[in-house]
Every structure is written in C-alpha cells, then in structure tokens.
MIDRENVEX-365379 format. One record per residue (C-alpha): residue in one letter; x, y, z. Coordinates in steps of 0.001 Angstrom, whole numbers, plus 500000, padded with zeros to 6 digits. Example, Ala and Ser with C-alpha at 12.3 -4.5 7.8 and 13.67 -1.06 7.14 Angstrom:
2
  type      px      py      pz
     A  512300  495500  507800
     S  513670  498940  507140
END
This chain:
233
  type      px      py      pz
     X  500000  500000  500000
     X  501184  503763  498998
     X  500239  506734  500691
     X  501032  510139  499732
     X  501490  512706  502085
     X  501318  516047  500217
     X  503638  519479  500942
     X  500774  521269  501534
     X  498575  519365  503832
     X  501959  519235  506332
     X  501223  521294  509330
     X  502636  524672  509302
     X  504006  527304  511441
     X  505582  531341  510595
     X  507302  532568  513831
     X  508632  535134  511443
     X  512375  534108  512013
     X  511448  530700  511445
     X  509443  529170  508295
     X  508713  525202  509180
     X  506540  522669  508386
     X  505662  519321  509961
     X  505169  516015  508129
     X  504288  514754  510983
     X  502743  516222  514924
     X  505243  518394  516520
     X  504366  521299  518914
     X  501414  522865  518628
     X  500872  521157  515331
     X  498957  518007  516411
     X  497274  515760  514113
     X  496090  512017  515277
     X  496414  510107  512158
     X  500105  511464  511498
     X  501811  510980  514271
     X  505127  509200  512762
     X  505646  506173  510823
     X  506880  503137  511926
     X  510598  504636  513973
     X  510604  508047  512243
     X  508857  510376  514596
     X  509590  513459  513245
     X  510322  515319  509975
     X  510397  518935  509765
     X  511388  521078  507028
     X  512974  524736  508290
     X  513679  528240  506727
     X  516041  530233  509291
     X  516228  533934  508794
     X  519874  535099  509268
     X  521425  535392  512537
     X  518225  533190  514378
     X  517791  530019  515713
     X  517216  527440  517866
     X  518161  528400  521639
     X  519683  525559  523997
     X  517251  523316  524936
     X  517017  519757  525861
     X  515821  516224  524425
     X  516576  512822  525290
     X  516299  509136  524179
     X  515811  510505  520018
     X  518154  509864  517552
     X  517958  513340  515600
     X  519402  513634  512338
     X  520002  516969  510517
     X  520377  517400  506446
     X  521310  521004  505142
     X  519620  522336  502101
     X  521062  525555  501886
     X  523001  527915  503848
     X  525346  526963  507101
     X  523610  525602  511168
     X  526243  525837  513296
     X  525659  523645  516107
     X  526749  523434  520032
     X  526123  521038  522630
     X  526745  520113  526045
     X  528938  516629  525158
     X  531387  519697  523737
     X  530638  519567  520479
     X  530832  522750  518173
     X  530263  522364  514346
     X  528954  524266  511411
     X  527316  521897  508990
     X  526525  522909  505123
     X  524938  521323  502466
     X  526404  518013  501819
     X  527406  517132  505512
     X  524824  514630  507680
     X  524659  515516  511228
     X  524039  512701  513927
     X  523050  513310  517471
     X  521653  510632  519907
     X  519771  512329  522746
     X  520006  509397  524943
     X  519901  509864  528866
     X  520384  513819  528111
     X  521873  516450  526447
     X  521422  519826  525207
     X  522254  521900  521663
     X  521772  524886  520137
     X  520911  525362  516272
     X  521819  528757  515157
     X  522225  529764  510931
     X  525562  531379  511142
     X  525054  533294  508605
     X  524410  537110  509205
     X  522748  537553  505802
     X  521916  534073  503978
     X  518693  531581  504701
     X  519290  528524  506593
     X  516784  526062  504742
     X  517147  522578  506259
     X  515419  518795  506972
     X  515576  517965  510908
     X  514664  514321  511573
     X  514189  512263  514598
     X  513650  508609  514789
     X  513054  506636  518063
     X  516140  504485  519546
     X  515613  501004  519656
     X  515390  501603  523661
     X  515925  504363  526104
     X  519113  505119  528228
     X  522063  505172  525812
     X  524716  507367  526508
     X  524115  510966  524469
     X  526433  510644  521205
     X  527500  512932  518088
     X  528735  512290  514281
     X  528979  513737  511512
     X  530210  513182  507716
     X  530199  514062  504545
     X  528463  513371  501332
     X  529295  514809  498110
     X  526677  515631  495769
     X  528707  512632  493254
     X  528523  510391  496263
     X  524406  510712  495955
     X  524464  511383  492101
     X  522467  508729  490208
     X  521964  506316  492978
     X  521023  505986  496794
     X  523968  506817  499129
     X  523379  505286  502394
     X  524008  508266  504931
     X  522794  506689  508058
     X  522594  502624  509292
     X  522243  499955  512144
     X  525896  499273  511782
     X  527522  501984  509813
     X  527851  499994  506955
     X  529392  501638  503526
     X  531006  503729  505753
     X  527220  505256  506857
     X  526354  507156  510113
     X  525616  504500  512596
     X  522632  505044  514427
     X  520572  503211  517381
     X  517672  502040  515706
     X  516718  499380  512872
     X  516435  502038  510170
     X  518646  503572  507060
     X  518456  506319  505765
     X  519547  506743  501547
     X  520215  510228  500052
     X  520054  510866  496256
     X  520268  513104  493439
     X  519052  512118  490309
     X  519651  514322  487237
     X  517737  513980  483895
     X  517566  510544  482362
     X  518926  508828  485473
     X  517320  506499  487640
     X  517725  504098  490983
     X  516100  501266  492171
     X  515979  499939  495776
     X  514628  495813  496778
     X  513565  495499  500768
     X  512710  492492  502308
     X  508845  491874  502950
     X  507507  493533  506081
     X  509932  496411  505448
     X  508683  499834  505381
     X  509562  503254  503180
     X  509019  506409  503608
     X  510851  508710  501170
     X  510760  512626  500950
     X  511456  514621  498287
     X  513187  517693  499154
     X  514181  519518  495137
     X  512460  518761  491831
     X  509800  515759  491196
     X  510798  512630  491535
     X  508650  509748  490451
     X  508178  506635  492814
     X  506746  503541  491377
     X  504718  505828  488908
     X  503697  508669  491726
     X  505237  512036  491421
     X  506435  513376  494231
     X  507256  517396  494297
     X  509428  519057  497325
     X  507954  518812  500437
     X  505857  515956  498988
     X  506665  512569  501660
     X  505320  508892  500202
     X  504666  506162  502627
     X  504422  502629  501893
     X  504162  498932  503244
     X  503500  495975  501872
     X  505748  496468  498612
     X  509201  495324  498275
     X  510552  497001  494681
     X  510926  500191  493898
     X  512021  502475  491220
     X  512930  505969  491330
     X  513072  508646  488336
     X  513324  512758  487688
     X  510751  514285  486000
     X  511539  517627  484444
     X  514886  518088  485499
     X  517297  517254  488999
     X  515513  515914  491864
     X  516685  515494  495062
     X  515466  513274  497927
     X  515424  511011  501354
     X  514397  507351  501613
     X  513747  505737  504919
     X  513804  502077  504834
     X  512282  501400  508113
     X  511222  497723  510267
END
C-alpha cells in the first residue's frame, strides 16, 4: 500500500524568524492520524532567517538527524561539540539519557533552509552521542547513498535504531532502484524537483509512505531531483 502525504497538507508554522513545516505532529501542530511512521517520529522542514535560531534546549532518548539544504547551522552542545554543517554534511546526534544543543544559521545575511529528523532508539538510556560526515553531491548522484545505518555499513552514520536512511540526486535521464525484504517499510521525501516513485510524482515537500511492497524504482521528471528514503522495520 502507497500513501502520499502532500507538501501542503503538512502542518505549518511562521514565527517570522522561522518558516517550518511538519510532516508529521510536533508542537502545537497536532494531528492524530500522522503521528510518525513506523521509527521516524519526526520530519520537519525549516527556513532560518539570518542570525536566528534554535536556543539551547534539551531532548533525550531521540536519535535526531540533521540534512542542510542551503546555507550553514552551526551547532553546540553540552557533550562539547561545536560544528557548522553545510549542504552536503549529515549531522548525527543521539539524545540518549540527556543532552542539550543549540541550532543557530551562522550566517548574518543568507537563509538557513534545512530537513531535521528524529527517529526513536531502539530503547531508552544510551549514553548521548555525536557524528557527523560528509556526502558529496557525486557520492548521491544517480543512485542511493546510504548516509545513516544499524551498523555503519558503507562507511554510513551509525545510528541506534533498525532504520537507514539513503540520500540521492538524480539528474535527467537517470534512475535508481531499491529491493527490501517483505515487512519492510519506506518512507521517502522529496526535498528539490519531482521525483517519480513507482509511477507517483512526488514534488518538494511531497513525503510517500508505503508497506506491503518490496521494489521500487525511482526517476526525475523535468529536470534534477533530490530526495530522502527511509527504509524502516
């Protein structure tokens, strides 16, 4: 079964320095019958205005990945971390028992436009953790690059949950398949362009959910498209 999740029926929120939308319940956004799926529990698209941010503030027992569109985050935590991430660079951080971050854009003039994710550990109490690497646009270019993993394989972020995470960029003419095992789940988000799953076009901002299948193809319609893929128990 496929179901799309459109950009605009995502919930929605204008603080003025911050643009963002919800794919799923977050804040004052609530809505019952998207509430996650499967491990990924969050998946929020934000536009920074220069200069503003994200405060420190807490979470704990999330594994919270962080995927840069445009501009520069620069990040700070209380393991000691301090990093400026830009497009092409996946940021890990596993909440576990504690810790708190700041997300500024450290830019004083340019947008910060960027995908925050959170997925669910596969239990509570780890010790808080950070990573980070880097994946050129030809690492993602005409196939899925597998940025995040159970184990770190393919030289992946290695995360505390039974899910991986593919990035991609497919440019005109070029297309990618992906296989999962039956009782696997996807959920892939497209983020630039249209990209065409299994004969659905998704636009950015567009998400596709689906169970029950176990082959998919993916294609660019029009031009580049860029987008996530979840492949989720």
């Amino acid at each position: 079964m496929i179901t799309l999740r459109r950009a605009n029926e995502r919930g929605h929120a204008d603080h003025g320095w911050l643009d963002t939308w919800h794919s799923f319940s977050f804040a004052d956004y609530h809505d019952a019958a998207h509430m996650g799926f499967r491990a990924l529990r969050v998946l929020n698209e934000d536009r920074v205005k220069p200069g503003m941010g994200f405060g420190t503030h807490g979470h704990r027992d999330m594994e919270i990945v962080s995927y840069v569109l445009e501009g520069a985050l620069a990040h700070r935590d209380s393991m000691g971390t301090g990093s400026t991430i830009v497009p092409g660079d996946v940021q890990y951080m596993s909440a576990g028992t504690g810790v708190s971050h700041s997300e500024i854009n450290a830019s004083d003039s340019g947008l910060l436009h960027f995908v925050q994710i959170w997925i669910l550990p596969d239990r509570a109490g780890y010790a808080p953790r950070y990573d980070q690497k880097r994946f050129e646009r030809h690492d993602k270019l005409g196939r899925l690059r597998l940025v995040a993993s159970p184990d770190g394989t393919e030289g992946s972020i290695s995360i505390r949950q039974d899910a991986r995470l593919h990035a991609s960029v497919l440019d005109e003419e070029m297309s990618a398949s992906l296989a999962v095992p039956k009782g696997r789940h996807l959920w892939v988000q497209a983020l630039r362009g249209v990209v065409d799953v299994n004969g659905h076009a998704l636009s950015a901002g567009d998400g596709l959910a689906a169970s029950g299948e176990t082959a998919f193809v993916f294609r660019p319609r029009g031009g580049a498209a860029e987008f996530l893929v979840f492949d989720l128990a």
